[in-house]
Steps between C-alpha positions, in 0.01 A plus 500: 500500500160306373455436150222710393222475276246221553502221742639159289209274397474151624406229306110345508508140485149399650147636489527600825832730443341615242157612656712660790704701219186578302402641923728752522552571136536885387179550273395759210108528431442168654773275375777363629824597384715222455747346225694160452188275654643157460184304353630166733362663820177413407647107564407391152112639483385671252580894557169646656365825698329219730809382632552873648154641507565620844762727369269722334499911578166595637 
């Protein structure tokens, strides 16, 4: 039998994992719901909306 409950969570090690996560995240009022972001995705930039602008809930 499957485990139930949600699909596991893989880990985001790039922008571009995490732009394709931010995609198809689940979203309340506009936001992404997310937890555990590991800050070295952004490959040592400063953390910034630019980075992932494209992510944002029209």
């Amino acid at each position: 039998m499957p485990p139930s409950g949600p699909a596991p969570r893989r880990a985001v090690r790039d922008l571009d994992q995490l732009r394709a996560a931010l995609a198809g995240a689940e979203r309340a009022e506009g936001w992404g719901i997310a937890q555990g972001l590991d800050h070295n995705a952004f490959g040592g930039r400063p953390v910034d909306r630019a980075l992932i602008e494209d992510n944002r809930p029209i």
